[in-house]
C-alpha positions in Angstrom: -8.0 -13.8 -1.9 -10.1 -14.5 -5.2 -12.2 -16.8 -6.0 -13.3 -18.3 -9.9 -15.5 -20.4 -11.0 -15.5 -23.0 -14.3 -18.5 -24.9 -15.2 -18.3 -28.7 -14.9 -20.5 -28.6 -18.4 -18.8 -26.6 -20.5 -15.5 -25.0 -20.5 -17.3 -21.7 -19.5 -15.2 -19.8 -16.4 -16.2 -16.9 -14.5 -13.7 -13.7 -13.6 -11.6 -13.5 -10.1 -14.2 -12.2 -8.1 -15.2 -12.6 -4.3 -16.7 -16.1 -3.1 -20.0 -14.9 -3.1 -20.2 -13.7 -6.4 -19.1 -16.5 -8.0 -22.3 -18.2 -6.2 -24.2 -15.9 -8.1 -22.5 -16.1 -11.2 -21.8 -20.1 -11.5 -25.8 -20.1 -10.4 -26.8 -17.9 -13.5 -24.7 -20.0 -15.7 -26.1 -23.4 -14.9 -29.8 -21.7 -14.9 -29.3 -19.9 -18.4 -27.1 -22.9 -20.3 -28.1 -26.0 -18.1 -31.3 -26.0 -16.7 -32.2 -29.2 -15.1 -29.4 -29.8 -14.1 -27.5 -29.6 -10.8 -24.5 -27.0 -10.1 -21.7 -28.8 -10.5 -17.8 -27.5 -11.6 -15.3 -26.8 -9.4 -14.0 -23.0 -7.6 -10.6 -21.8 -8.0 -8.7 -19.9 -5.0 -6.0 -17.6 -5.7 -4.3 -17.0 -2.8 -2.0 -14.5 -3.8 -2.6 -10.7 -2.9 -2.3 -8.7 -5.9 -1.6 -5.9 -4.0 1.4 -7.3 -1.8 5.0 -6.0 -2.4 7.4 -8.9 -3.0 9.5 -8.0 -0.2 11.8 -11.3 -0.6 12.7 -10.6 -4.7 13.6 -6.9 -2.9 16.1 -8.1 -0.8 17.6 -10.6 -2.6 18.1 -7.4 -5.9 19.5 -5.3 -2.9 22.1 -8.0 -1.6 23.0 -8.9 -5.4 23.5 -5.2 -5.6 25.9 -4.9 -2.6 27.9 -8.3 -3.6 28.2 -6.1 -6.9 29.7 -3.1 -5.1 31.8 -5.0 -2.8 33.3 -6.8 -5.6 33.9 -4.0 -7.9 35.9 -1.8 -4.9 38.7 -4.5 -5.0 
């Protein structure tokens, strides 16, 4: 899961990055371009794993694949 940050000041963002980074980071950016005032904005979630396999687009190529075969042996 990543995590990002945008500024509820500006339209700056941060990268996807863990949770605690983006503490730091959205931190920094309020103490460098806002001081005074307090850390607002909202953090993004991205729950998709980058690294997972979609196993479900697999399957359905694979039984498109065979309804192809099937069809053509007739």
């Amino acid at each position: 899961m990543a995590h990002r940050y945008r500024c509820g000041e500006c339209k700056f963002a941060t990268r996807w990055t863990t949770e605690s980074e983006v503490g730091d980071l959205a931190a920094a950016h309020y103490a460098e371009r806002h001081p005074g005032l307090a850390l607002g904005g909202v953090v993004e979630i991205n729950q998709k794993n980058p690294t997972a396999f979609p196993y479900l687009t697999v399957l359905g190529i694979a039984f498109l694949l065979l309804v192809i075969v099937a069809a053509c042996r007739r």
